[in-house]
C-alpha positions as CSV (number, residue, x, y, z in Angstrom):
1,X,0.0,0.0,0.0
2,X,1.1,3.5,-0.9
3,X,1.5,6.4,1.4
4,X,0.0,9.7,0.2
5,X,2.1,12.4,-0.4
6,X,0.2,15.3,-0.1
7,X,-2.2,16.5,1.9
8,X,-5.0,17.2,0.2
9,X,-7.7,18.7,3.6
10,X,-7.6,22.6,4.2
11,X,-5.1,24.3,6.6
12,X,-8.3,24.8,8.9
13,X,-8.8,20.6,8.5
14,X,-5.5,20.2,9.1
15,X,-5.2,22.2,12.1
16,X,-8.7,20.5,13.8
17,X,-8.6,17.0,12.7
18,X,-6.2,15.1,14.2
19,X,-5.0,11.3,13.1
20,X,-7.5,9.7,15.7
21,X,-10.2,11.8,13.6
22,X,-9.1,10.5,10.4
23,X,-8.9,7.2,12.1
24,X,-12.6,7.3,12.3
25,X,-13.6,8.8,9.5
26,X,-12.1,6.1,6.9
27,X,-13.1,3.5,9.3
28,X,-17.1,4.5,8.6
29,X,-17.6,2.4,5.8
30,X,-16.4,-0.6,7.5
31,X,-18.7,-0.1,10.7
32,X,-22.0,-1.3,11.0
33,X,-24.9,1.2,10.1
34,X,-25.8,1.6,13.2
35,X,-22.1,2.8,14.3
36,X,-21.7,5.0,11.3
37,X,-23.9,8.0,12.3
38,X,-21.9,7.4,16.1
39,X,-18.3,7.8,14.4
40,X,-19.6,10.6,11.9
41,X,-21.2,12.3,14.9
42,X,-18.5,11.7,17.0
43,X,-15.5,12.8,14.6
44,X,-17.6,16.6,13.9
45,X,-17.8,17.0,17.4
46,X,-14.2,16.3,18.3
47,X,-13.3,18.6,15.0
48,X,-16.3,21.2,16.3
49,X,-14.7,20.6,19.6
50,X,-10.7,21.5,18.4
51,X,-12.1,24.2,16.2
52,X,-13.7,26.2,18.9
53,X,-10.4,25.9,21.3
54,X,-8.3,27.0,18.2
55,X,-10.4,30.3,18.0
56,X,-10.4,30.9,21.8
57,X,-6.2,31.1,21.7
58,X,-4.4,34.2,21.7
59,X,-4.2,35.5,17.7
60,X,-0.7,35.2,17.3
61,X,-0.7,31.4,18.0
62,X,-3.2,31.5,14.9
63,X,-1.1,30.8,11.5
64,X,-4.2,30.8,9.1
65,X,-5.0,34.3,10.0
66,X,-1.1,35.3,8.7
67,X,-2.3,37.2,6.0
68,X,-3.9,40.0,7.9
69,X,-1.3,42.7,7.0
70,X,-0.6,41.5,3.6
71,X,-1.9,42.4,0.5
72,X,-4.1,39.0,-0.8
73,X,-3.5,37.9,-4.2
74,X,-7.1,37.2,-5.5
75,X,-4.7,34.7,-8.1
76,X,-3.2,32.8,-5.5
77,X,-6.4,32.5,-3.4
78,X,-8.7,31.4,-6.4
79,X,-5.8,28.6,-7.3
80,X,-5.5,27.5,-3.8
81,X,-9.2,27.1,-3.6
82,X,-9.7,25.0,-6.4
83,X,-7.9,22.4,-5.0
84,X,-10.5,21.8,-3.2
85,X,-13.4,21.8,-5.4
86,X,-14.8,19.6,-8.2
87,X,-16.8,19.5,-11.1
88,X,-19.0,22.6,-11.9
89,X,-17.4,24.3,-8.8
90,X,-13.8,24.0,-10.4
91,X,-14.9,25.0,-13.9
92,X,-16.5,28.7,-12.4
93,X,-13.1,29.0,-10.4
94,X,-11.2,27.9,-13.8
95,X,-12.9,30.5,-15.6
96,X,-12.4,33.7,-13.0
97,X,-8.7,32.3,-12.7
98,X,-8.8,32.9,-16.8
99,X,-10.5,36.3,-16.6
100,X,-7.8,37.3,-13.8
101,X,-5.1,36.5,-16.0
102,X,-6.2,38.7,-19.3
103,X,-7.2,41.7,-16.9
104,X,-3.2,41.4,-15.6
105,X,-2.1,40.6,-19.3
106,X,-4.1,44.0,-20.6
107,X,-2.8,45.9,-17.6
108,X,0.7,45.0,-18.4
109,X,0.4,46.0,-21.6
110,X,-1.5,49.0,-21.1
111,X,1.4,49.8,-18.6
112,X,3.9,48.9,-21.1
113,X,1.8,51.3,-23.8
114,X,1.8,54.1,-21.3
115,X,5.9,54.0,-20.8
């Protein structure tokens, strides 16, 4: 069997849902019926759980909210995003990442026009 290489969950995911989590969650389709709505139950509520003491630190222990100060990169964001999306979804984020990039190729050369 192969490990994964990436990690495909969110920084938030990563940050609440820890192995034991995981643990539980691919275990769900090997668990009774009955079980399964336990586990599922019991996994949100231990993320719910780690989520809500994440928020109640001090902001600086907080490394998603790093990007405060800086300036966001609407490119970046809508490319880092679509990782985590699928069909339809991924096609609208496809296209605004195509849009993005003629509005910065016209501004260029606008720039490049004006000099």
């Amino acid at each position: 069997m192969s490990e994964q290489s990436s990690d495909n969950r969110t920084i938030l995911d990563q940050m609440v849902s820890q192995d034991q989590i995981q643990v539980m969650k691919a275990a769900l389709p090997y668990v009774p019926p009955s079980g399964q709505r336990f586990l599922s139950v019991m996994a949100k509520m231990m993320e719910l759980q780690n989520t809500i003491s994440l928020f109640s630190k001090p902001r600086g222990e907080m490394s998603i909210c790093a990007v405060e100060n800086e300036k966001v990169e609407p490119l970046e964001m809508l490319q880092d995003i679509r990782r985590f999306c699928n069909g339809p979804t991924q096609e609208r984020i496809d296209s605004l990442i195509n849009t993005l990039v003629m509005v910065q190729i016209l501004e260029l050369s606008q720039d490049n026009n004006n000099t």
